[in-house]
C-alpha positions as CSV (number, residue, x, y, z in Angstrom):
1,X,100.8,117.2,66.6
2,X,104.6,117.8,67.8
3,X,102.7,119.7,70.9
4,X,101.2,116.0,71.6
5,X,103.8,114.4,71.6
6,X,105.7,116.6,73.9
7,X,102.7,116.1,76.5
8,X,102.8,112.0,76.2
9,X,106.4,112.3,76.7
10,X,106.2,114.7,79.5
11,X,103.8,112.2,81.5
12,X,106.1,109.3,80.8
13,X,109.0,110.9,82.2
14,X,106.7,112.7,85.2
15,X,105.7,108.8,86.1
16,X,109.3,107.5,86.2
17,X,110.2,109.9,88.0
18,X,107.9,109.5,90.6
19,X,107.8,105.7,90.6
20,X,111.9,106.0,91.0
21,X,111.3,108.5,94.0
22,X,108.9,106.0,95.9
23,X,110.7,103.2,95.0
24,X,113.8,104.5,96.9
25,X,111.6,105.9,99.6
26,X,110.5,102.4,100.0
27,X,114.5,101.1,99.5
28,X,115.4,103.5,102.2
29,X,112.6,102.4,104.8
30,X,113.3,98.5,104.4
31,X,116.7,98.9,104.9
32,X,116.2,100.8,108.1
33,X,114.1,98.0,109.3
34,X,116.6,95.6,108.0
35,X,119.1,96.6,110.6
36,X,116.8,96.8,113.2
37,X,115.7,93.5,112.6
38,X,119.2,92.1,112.4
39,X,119.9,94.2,115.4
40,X,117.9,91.7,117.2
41,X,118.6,88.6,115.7
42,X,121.0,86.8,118.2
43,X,117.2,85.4,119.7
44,X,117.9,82.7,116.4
45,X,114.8,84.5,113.7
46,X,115.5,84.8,110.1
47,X,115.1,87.7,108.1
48,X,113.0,87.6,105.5
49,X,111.2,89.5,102.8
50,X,107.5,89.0,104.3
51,X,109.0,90.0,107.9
52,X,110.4,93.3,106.2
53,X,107.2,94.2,104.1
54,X,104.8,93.0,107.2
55,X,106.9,94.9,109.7
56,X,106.7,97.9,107.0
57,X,102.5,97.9,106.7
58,X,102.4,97.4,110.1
59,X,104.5,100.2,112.1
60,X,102.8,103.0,108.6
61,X,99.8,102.4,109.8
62,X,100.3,102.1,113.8
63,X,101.7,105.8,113.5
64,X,98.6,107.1,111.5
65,X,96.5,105.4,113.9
66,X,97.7,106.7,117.0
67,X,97.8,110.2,115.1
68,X,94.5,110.0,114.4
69,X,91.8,112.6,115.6
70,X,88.3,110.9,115.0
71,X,86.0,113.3,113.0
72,X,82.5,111.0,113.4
73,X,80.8,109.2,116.1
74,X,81.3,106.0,114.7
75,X,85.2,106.8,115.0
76,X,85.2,107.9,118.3
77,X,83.6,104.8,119.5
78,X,86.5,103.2,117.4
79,X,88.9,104.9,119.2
80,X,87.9,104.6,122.7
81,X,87.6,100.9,122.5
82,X,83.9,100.7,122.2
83,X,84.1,98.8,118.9
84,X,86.6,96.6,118.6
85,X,85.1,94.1,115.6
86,X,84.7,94.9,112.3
87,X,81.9,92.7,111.6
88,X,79.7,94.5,114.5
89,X,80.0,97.7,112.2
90,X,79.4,95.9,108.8
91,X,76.3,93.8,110.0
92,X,74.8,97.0,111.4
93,X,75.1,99.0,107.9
94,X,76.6,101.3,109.5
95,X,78.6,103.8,107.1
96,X,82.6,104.0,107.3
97,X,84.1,107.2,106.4
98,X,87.0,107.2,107.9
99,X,89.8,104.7,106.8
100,X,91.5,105.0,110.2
101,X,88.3,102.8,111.1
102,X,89.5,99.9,109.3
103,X,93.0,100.5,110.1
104,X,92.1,99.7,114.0
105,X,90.5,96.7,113.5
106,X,92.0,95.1,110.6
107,X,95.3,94.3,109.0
108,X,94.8,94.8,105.5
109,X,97.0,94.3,102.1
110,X,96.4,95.8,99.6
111,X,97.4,95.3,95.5
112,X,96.8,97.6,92.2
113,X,95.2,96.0,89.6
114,X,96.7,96.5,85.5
115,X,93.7,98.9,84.3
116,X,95.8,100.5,81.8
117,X,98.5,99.9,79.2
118,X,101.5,101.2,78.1
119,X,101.9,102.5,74.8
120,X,103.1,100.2,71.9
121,X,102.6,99.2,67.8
122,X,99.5,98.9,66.7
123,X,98.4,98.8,70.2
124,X,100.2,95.8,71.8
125,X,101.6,98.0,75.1
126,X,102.1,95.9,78.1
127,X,99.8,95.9,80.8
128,X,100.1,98.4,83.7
129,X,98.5,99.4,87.3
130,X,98.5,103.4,86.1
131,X,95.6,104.4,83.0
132,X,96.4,107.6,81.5
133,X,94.3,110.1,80.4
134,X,93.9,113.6,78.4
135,X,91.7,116.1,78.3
136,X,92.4,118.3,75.0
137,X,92.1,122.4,76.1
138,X,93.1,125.6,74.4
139,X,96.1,125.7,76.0
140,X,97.6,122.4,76.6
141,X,96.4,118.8,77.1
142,X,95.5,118.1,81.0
143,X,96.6,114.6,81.7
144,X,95.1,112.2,84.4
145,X,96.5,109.1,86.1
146,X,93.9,106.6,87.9
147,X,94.6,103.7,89.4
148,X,92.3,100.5,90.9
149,X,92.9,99.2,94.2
150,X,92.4,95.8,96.1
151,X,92.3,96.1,99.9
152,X,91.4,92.6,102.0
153,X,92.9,90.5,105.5
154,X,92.9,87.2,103.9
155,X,90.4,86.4,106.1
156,X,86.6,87.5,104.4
157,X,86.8,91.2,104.2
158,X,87.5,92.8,100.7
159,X,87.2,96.1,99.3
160,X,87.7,97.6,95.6
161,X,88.7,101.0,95.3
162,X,89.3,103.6,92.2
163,X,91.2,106.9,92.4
164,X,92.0,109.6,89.9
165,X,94.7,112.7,90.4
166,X,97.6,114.7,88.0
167,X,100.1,112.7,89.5
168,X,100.5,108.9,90.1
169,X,101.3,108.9,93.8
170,X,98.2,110.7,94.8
171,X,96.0,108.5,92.8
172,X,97.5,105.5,94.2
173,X,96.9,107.0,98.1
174,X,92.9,107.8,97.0
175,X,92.6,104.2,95.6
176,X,93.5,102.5,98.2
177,X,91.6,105.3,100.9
178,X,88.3,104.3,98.5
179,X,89.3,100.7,98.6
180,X,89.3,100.5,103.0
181,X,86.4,102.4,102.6
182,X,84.2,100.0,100.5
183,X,85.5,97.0,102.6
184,X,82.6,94.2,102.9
185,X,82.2,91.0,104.6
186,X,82.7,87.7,102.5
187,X,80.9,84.5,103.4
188,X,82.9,81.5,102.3
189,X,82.7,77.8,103.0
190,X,83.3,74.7,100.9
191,X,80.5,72.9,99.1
192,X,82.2,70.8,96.2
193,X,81.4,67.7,95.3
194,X,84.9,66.4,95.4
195,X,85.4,67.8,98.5
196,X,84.4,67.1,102.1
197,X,86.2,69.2,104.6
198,X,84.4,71.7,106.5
199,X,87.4,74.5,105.8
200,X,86.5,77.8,104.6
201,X,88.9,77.9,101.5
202,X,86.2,78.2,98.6
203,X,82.7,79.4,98.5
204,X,79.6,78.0,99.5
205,X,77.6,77.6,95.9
206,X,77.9,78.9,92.5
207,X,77.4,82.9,92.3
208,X,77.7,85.1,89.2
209,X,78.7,88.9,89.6
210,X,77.7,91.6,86.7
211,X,79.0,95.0,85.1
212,X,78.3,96.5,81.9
213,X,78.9,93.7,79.6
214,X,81.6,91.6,81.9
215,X,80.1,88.8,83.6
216,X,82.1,86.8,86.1
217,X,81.0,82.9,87.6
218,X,82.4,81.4,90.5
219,X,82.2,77.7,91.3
220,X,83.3,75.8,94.6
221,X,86.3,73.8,93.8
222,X,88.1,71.6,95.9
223,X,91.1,71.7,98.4
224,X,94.4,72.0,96.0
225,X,92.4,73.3,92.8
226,X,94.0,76.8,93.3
227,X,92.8,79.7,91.8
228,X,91.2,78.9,88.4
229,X,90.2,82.7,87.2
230,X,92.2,85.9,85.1
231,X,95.0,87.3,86.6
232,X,93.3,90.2,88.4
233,X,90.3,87.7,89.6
234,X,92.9,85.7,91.7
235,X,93.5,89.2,93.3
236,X,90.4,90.0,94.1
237,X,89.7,86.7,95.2
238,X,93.4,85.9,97.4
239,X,92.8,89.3,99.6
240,X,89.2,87.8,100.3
241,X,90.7,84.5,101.8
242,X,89.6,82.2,98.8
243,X,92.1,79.5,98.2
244,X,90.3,77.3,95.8
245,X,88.0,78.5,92.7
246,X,87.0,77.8,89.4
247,X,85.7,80.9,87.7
248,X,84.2,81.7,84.4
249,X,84.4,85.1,82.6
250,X,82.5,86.7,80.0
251,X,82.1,89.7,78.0
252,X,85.0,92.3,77.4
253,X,87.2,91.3,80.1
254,X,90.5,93.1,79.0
255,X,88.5,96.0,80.8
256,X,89.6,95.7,84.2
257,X,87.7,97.9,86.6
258,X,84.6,96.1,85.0
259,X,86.0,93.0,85.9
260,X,86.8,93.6,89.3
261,X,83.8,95.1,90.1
262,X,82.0,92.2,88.9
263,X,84.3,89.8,90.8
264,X,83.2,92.2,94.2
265,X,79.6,91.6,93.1
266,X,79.5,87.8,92.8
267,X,80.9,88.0,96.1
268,X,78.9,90.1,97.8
269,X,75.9,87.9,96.7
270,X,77.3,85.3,98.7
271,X,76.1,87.0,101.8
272,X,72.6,87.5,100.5
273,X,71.8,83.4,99.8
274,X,72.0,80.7,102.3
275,X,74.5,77.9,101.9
């Protein structure tokens, strides 16, 4: 028992330890850009967090791309220009293996999604992005982190993505590989009847996405209604470029990688109904 509990303590201590190492990673890099950006601030802009974290996303992933040596035809087209709209490849079917792919032709965001939960009395723990496993051997207890991914542009493309590793950092970089990966094509529109605007800020009609025994419905709402799902729904749903929802749940929703794959499914059969 004592051996146990010298495992679960060793993971929590592993975790804030990495978490504290990216964070001041991440500390380091903004304040680089920080001075950069104030560097060239006599033109009259203002500094601000989104410039900072937008600047951030955007000069990561312009250094992998122009890094990147493309491994399938599909990303050498990619690369030499060929291709240069997402939707040309996702209409097609055509598979994406490589998330360089999606890097060229979108600007994506991407948020974790509270799958697990920290440890507490009679099982109250708060609510966090890492879930933490074990696997009891002869020797020792081999712990696992995973972690659930959101990747989306804001602007109909949205992708779910799960990844599982001994560390946390390593997880979180599979998740969010999975998540660019599984990137799909929303259709939305506005169809309610309170509504008349021809603006793309809900959906077009009522959809309903399943997974084991989670159910999520979706309902057009109109301009100003907001997001009216869970907490994890609205991210799902703000990465996809949906303002304005109202959204049922059902089932056992406090598991969250059901939920957000059944979110991703009541969207996807969007595309497969006309409006």
């Amino acid at each position: 028992m004592e051996k146990e509990l010298d495992a679960v303590e060793a993971s929590k201590v592993m975790a804030e330890i990495v978490d504290k190492k990216e964070t001041e990673k991440e500390a380091k890099e903004k304040l680089r850009i920080i001075e950069e950006l104030e560097a060239a601030q006599k033109s009259g802009k203002k500094i601000t967090d989104d410039a900072v974290i937008a600047e951030t996303i955007t000069r990561e992933e312009s250094s992998i791309v122009d890094n990147w040596v493309p491994k399938t035809e599909l990303g050498r087209l990619v690369k030499a220009g060929k291709i240069k709209d997402i939707d040309q490849i996702l209409n097609e079917g055509l598979k994406i293996l490589e998330p360089e792919i999606i890097d060229s032709l979108l600007v994506l965001n991407t948020e974790l999604m509270n799958t697990g939960q920290a440890k507490g009395k009679f099982g109250g723990g708060k609510r966090r992005t890492w879930r933490q496993t074990q696997k009891k051997t002869e020797d020792k207890n081999i712990i696992t982190f995973s972690v659930m991914a959101v990747a989306g542009d804001g602007n109909g493309h949205v992708g779910i993505g799960f990844g599982r590793a001994a560390e946390t950092l390593p997880a979180k970089e599979k998740a969010i590989r999975q998540a660019k990966l599984n990137v799909v094509k929303i259709k939305r529109g506005c169809a309610s009847y309170d509504c008349s605007c021809d603006e793309p800020h809900s959906i077009p009609f009522v959809t309903e996405g399943k997974c084991s025994s989670v159910i999520i419905k979706l309902m057009p709402a109109p301009q100003g209604t907001g997001l009216v799902t869970g907490d994890e729904v609205k991210k799902i749903l703000r990465l996809a470029g949906i303002k304005d929802v109202y959204g049922k749940s059902f089932g056992k929703t406090r598991t969250t990688i059901n939920v957000g794959k059944a979110c991703l499914d009541a969207l996807i059969k969007l595309n497969g109904m006309d409006q």
